[in-house]
N, CA, C and O atoms as a MOPAC input file, in Angstrom:
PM7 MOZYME 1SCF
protein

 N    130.01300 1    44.05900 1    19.00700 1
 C    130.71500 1    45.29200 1    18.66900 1
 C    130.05500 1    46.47100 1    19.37000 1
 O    128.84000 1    46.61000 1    19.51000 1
 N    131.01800 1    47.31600 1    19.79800 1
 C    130.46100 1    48.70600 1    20.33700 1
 C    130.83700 1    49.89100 1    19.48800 1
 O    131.67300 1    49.89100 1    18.58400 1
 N    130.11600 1    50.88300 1    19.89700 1
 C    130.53800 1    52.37200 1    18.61400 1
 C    130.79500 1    53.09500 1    20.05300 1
 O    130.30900 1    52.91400 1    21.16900 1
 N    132.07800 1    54.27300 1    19.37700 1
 C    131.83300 1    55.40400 1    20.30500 1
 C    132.19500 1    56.14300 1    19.34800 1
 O    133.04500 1    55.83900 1    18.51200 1
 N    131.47300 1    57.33800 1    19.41000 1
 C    131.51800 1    58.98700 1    19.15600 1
 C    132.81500 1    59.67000 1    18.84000 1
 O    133.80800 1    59.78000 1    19.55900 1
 N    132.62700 1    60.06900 1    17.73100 1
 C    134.09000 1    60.80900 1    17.81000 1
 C    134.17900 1    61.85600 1    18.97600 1
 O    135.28900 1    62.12600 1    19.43400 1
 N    133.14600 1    62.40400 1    19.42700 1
 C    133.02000 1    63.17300 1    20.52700 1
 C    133.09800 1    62.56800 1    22.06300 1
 O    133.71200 1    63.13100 1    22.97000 1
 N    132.57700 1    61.67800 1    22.16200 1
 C    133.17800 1    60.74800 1    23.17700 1
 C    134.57200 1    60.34000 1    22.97800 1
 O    135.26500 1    60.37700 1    23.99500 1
 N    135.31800 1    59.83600 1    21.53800 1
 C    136.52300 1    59.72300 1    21.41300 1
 C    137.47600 1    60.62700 1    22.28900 1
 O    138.33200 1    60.38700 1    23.14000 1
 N    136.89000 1    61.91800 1    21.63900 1
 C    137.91900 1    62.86500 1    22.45900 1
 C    137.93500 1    63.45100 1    23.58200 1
 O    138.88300 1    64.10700 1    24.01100 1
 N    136.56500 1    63.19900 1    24.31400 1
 C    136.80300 1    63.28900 1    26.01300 1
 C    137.36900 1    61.73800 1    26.66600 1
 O    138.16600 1    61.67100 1    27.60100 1
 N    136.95600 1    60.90400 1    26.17600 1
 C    138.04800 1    59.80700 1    26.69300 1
 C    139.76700 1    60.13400 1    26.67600 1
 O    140.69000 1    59.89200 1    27.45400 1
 N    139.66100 1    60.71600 1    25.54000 1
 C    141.36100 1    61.30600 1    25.07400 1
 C    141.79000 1    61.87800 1    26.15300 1
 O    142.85500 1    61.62000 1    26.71400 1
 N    140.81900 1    62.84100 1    26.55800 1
 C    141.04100 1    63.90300 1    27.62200 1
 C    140.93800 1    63.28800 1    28.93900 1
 O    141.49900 1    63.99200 1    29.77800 1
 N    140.62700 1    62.64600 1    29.23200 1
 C    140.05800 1    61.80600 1    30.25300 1
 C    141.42000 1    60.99700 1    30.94600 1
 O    141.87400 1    60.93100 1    32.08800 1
 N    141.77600 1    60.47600 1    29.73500 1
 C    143.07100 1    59.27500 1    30.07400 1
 C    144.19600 1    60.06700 1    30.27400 1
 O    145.03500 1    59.65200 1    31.07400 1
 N    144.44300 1    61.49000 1    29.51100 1
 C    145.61300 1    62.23800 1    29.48400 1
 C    145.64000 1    62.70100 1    31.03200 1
 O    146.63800 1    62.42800 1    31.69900 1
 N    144.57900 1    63.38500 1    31.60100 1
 C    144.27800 1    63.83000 1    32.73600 1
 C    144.92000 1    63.40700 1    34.25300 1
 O    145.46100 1    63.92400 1    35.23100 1
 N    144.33000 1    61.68900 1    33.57600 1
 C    144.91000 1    60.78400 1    34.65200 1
 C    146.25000 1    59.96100 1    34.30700 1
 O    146.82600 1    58.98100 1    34.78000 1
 N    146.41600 1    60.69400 1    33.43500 1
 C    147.94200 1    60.16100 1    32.91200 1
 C    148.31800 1    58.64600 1    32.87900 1
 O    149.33300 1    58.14600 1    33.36500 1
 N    147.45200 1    58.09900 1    32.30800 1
 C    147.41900 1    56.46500 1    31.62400 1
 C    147.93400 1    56.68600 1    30.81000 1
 O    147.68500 1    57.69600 1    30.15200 1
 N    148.96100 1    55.76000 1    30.47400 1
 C    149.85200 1    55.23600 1    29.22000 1
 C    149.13000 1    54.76200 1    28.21900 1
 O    147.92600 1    54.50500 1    28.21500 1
 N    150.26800 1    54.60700 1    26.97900 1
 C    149.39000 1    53.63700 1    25.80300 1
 C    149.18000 1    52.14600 1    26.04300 1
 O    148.99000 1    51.33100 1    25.14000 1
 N    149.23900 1    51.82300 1    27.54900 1
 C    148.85500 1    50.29100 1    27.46600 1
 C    147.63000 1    50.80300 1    28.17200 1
 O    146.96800 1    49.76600 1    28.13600 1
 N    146.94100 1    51.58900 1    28.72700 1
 C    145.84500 1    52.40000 1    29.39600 1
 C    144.90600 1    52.11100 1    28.33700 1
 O    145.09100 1    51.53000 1    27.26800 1
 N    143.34500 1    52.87600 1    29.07600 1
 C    142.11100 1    52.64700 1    28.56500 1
 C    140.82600 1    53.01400 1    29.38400 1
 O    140.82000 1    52.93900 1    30.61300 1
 N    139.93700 1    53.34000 1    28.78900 1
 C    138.47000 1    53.30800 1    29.26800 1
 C    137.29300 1    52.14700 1    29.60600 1
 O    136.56400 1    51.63400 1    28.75700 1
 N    137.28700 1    51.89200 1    30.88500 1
 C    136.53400 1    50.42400 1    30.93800 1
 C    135.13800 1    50.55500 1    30.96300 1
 O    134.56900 1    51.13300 1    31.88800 1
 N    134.50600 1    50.02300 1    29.94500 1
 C    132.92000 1    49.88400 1    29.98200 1
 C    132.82200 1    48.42700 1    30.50800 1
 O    133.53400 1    47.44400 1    30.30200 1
 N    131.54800 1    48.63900 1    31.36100 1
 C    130.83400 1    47.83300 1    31.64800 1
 C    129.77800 1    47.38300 1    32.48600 1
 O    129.18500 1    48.34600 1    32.97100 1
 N    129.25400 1    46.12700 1    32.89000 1
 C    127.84000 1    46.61100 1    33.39700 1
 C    127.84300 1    45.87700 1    35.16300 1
 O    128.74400 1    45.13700 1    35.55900 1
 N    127.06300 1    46.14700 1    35.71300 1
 C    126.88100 1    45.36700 1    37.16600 1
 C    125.90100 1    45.66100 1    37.20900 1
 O    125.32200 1    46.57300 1    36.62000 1
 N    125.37000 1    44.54800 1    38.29100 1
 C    123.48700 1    44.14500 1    39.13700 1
 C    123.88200 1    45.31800 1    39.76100 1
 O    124.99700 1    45.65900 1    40.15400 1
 N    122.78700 1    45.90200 1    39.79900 1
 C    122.00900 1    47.18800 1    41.02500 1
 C    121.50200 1    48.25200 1    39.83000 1
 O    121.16100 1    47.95900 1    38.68400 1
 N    121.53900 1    49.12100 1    40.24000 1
 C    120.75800 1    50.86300 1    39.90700 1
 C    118.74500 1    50.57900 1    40.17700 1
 O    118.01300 1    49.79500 1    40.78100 1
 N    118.65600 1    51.42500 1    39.55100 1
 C    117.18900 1    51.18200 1    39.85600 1
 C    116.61600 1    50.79900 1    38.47600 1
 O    115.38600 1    50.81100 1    38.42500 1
 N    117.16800 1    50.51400 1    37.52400 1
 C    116.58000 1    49.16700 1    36.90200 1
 C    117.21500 1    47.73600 1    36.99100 1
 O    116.24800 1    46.97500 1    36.95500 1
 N    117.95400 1    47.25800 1    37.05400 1
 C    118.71200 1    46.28700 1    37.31500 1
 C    120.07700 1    45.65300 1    36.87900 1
 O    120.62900 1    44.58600 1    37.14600 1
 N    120.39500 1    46.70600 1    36.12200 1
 C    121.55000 1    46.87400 1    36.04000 1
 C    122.11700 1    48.25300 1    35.61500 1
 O    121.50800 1    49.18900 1    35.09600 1
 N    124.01800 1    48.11700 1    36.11200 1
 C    123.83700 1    49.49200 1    35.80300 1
 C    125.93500 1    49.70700 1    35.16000 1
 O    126.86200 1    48.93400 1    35.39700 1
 N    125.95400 1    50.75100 1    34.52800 1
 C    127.16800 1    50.75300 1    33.52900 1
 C    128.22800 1    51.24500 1    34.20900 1
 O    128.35400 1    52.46600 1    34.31100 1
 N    128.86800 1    50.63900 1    34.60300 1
 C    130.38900 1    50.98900 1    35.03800 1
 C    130.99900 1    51.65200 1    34.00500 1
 O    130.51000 1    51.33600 1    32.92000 1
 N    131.99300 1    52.55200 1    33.93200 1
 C    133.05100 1    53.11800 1    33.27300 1
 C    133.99500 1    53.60500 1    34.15400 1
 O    133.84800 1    53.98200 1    35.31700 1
 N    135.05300 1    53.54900 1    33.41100 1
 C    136.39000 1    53.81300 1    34.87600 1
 C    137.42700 1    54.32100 1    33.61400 1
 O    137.13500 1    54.34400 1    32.41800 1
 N    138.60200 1    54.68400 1    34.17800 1
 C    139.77600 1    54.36900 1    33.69500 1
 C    141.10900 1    53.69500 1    34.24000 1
 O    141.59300 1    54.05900 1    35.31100 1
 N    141.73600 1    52.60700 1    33.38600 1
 C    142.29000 1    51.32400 1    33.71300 1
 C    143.56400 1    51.83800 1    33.35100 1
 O    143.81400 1    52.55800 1    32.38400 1
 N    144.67300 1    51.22400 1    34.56800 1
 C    145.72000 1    51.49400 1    33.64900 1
 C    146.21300 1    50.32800 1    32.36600 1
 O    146.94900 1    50.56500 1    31.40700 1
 N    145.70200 1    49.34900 1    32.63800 1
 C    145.83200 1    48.16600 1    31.70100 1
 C    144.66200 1    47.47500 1    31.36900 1
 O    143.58300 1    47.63400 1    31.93900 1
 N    144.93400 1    46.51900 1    30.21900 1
 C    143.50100 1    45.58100 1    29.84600 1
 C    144.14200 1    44.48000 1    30.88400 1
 O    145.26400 1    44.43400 1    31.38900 1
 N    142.98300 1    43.59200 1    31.01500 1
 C    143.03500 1    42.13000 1    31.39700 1
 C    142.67100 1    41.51700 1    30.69400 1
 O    141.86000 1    41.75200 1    29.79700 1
 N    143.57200 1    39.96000 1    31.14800 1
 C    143.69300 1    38.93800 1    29.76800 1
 C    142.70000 1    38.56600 1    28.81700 1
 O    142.73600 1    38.35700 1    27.60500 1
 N    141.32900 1    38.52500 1    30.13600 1
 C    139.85100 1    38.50800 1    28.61600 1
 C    138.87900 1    39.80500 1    28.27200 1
 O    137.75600 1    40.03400 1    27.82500 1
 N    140.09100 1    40.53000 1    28.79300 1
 C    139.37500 1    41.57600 1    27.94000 1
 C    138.18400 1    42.18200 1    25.98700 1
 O    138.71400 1    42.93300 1    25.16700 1
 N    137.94600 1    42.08900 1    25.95100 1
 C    137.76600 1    42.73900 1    24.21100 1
 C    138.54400 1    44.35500 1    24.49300 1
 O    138.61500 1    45.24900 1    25.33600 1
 N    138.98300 1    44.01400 1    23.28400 1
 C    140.05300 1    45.70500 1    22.95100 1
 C    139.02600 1    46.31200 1    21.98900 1
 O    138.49500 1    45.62600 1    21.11600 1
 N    138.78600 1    47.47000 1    22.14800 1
 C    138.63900 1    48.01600 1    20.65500 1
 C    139.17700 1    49.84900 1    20.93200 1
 O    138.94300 1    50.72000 1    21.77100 1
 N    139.77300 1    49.75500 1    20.01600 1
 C    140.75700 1    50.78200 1    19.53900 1
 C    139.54700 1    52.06800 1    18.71400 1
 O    138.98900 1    51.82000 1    17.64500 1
 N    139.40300 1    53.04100 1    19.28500 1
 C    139.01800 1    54.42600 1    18.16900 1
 C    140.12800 1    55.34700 1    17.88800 1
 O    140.38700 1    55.94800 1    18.93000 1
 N    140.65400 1    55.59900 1    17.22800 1
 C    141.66500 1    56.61100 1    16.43800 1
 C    142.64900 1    56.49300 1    17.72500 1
 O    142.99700 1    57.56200 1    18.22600 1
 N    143.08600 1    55.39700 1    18.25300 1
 C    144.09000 1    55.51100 1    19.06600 1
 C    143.97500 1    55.58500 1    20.86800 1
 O    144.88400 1    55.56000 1    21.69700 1
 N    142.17000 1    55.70700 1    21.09800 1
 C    141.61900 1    55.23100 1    22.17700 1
 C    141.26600 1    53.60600 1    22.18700 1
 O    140.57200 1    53.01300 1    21.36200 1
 N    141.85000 1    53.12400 1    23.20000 1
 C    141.68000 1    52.18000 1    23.56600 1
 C    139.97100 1    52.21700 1    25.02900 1
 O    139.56000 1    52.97500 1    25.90700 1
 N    139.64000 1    51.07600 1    24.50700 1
 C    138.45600 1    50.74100 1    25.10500 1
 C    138.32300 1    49.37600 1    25.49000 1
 O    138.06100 1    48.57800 1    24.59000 1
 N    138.45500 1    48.95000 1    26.66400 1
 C    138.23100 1    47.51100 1    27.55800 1
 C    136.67900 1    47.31600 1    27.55100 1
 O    135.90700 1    48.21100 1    27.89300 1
 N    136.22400 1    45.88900 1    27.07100 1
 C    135.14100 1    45.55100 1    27.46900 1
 C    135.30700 1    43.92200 1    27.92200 1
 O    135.65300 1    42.97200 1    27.22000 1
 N    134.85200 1    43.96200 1    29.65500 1
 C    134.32400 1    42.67100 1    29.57500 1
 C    133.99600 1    41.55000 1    28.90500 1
 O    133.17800 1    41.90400 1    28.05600 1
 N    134.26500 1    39.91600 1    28.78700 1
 C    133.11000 1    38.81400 1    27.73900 1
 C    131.89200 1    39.45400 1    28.47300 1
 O    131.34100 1    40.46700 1    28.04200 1
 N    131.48800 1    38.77600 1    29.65700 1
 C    130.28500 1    38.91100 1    30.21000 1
 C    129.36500 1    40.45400 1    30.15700 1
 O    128.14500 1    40.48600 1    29.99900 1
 N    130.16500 1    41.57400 1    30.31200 1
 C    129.17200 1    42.96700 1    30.04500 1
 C    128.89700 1    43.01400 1    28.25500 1
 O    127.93300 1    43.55400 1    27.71200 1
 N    129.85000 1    42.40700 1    27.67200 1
 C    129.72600 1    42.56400 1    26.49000 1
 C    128.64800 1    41.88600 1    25.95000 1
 O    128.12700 1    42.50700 1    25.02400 1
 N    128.19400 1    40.94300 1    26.18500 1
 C    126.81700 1    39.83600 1    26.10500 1
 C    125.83800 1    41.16300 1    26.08600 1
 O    125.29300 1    41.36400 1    25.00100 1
 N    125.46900 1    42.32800 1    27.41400 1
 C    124.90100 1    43.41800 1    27.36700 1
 C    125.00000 1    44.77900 1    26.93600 1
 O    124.21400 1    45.70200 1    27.15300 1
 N    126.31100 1    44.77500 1    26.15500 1
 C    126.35500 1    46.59300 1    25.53400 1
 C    126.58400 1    45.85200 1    24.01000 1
 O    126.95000 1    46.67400 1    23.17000 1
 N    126.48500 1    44.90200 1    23.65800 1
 C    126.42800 1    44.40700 1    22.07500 1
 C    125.63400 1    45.40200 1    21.39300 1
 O    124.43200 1    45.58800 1    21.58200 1
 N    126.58200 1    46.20700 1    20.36500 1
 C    125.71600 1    47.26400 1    19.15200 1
 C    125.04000 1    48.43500 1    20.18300 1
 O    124.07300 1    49.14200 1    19.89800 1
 N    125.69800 1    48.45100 1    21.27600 1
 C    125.97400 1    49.91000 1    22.14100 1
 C    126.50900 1    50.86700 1    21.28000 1
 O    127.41900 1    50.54100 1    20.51800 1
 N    125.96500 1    52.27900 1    21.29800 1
 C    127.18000 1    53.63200 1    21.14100 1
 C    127.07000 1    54.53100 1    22.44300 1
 O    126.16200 1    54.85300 1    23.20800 1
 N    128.56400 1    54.81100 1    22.31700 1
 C    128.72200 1    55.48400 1    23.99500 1
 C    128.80200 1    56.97800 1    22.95900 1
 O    129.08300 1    56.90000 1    21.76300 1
 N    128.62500 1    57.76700 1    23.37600 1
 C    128.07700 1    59.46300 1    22.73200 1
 C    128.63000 1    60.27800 1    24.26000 1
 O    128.48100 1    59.67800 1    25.32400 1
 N    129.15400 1    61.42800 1    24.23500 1
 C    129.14900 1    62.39200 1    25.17400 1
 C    128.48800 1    63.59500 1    24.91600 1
 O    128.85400 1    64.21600 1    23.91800 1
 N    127.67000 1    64.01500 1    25.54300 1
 C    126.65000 1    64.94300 1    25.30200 1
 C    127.23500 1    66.27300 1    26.48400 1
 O    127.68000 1    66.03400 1    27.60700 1
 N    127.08700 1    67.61400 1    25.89000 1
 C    127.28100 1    68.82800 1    26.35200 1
 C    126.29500 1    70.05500 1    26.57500 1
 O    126.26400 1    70.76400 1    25.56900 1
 N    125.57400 1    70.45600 1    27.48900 1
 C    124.51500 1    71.47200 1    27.85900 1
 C    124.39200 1    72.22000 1    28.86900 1
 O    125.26900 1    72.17500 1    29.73200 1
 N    123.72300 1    72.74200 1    28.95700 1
 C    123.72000 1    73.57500 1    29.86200 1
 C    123.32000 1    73.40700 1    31.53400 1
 O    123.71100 1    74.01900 1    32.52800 1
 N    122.11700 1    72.00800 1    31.30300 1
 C    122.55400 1    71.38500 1    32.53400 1
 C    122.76600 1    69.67000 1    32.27800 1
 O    121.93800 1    68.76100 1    32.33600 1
 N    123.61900 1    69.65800 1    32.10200 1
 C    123.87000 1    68.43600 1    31.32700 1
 C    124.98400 1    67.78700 1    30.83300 1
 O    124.90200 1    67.42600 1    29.65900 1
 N    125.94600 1    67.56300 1    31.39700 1
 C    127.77300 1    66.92000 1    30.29100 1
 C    127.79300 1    65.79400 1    31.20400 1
 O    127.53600 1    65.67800 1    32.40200 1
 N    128.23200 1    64.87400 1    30.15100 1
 C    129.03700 1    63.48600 1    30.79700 1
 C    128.58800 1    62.39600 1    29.26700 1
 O    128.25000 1    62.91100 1    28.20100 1
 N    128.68600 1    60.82100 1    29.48400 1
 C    128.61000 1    60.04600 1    28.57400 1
 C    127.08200 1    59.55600 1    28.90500 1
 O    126.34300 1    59.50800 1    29.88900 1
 N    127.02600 1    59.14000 1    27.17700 1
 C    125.72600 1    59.18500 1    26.85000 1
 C    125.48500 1    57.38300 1    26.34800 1
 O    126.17500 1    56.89900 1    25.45000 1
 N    124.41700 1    56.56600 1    27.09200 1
 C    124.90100 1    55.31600 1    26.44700 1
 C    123.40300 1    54.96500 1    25.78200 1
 O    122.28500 1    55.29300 1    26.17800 1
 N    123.87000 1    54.05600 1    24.44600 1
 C    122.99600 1    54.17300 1    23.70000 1
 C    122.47100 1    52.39900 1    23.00700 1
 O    122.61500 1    51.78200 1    21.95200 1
 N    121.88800 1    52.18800 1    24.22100 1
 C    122.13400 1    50.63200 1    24.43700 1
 C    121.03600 1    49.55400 1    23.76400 1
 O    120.09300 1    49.35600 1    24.52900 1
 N    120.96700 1    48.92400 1    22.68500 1
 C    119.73000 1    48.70400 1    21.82100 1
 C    119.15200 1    47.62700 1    22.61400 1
 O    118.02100 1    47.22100 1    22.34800 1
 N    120.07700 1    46.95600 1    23.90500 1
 C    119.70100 1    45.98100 1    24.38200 1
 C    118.62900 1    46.19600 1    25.71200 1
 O    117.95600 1    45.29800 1    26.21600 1
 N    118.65100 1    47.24900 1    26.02300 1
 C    117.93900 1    48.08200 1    26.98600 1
 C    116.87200 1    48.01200 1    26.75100 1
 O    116.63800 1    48.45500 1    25.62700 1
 N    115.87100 1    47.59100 1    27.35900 1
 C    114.73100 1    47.20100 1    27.26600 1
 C    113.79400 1    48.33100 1    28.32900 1
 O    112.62800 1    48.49100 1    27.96900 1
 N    114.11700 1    48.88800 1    29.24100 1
 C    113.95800 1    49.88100 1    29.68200 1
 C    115.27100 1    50.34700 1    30.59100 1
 O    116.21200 1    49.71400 1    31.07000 1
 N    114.85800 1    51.88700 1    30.60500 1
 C    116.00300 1    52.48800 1    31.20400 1
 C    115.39100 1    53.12700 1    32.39400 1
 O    114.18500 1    53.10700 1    32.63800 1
 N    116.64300 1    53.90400 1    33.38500 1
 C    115.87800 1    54.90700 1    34.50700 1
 C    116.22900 1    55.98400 1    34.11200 1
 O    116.98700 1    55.99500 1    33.14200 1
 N    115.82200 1    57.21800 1    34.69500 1
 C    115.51000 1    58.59500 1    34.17700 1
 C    116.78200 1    59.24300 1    33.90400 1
 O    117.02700 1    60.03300 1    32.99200 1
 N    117.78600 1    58.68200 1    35.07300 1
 C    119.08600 1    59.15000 1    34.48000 1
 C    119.83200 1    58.87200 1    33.69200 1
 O    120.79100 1    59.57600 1    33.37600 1
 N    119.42400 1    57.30600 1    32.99400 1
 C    120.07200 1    57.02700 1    31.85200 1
 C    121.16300 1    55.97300 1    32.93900 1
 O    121.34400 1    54.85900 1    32.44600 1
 N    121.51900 1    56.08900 1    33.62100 1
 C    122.76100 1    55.25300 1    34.44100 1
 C    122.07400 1    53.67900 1    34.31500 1
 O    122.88300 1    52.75900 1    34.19400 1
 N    120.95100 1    53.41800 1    34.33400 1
 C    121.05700 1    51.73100 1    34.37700 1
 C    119.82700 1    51.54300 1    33.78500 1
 O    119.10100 1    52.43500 1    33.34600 1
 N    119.60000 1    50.28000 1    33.78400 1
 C    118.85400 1    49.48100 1    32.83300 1
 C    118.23000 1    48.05300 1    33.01400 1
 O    118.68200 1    47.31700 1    33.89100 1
 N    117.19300 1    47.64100 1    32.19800 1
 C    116.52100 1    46.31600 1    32.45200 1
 C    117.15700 1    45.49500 1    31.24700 1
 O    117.97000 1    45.99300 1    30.46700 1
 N    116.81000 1    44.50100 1    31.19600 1
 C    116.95200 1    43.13000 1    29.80600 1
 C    115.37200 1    42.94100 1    29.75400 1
 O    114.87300 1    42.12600 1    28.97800 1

């Protein structure tokens, strides 16, 4: 299972409206080899899920996750954070064993 933010909820909201994805649309988390720890978190926006997707729904956001990334954001919360030098998504990954300075990727 993953958590997201009601505050992340609603820049995804904003996010998908923007790019004008439908209600079969969504936000794709997930992870790939590289960054400078060794892996690192994709997010996109999809106009559709694929067939093995995991769905999970927040107040009407839809969220795609990978089987395989999902093995690595298990009991993840995605958070969007706002400052002064500072906005975008915030990931909050218990499986992360270390991270790099920007927060973009990660070890096991």
């Amino acid at each position: 299972m993953i958590r997201v933010t009601p505050k992340a909820v609603e820049k995804i909201r904003q996010t998908l409206a923007k790019h004008g994805v439908g209600t079969e649309g969504g936000l794709r988390l997930g992870v790939q080899g590289g960054g400078c720890s060794g892996y690192s978190y994709v997010i996109r926006v999809e106009p559709q899920q694929r067939p093995t997707d995991n769905v999970y729904d927040f107040d009407g956001v839809r969220v795609f996750v990978d089987p395989k990334s999902l093995n690595l954001l298990k009991g993840m919360t995605l958070d969007y954070k706002e400052s002064l030098i500072f906005s975008g998504f915030v990931f909050d990954n218990p499986n992360a064993k270390k991270t790099c300075g920007c927060g973009t990727s990660f070890s096991i």
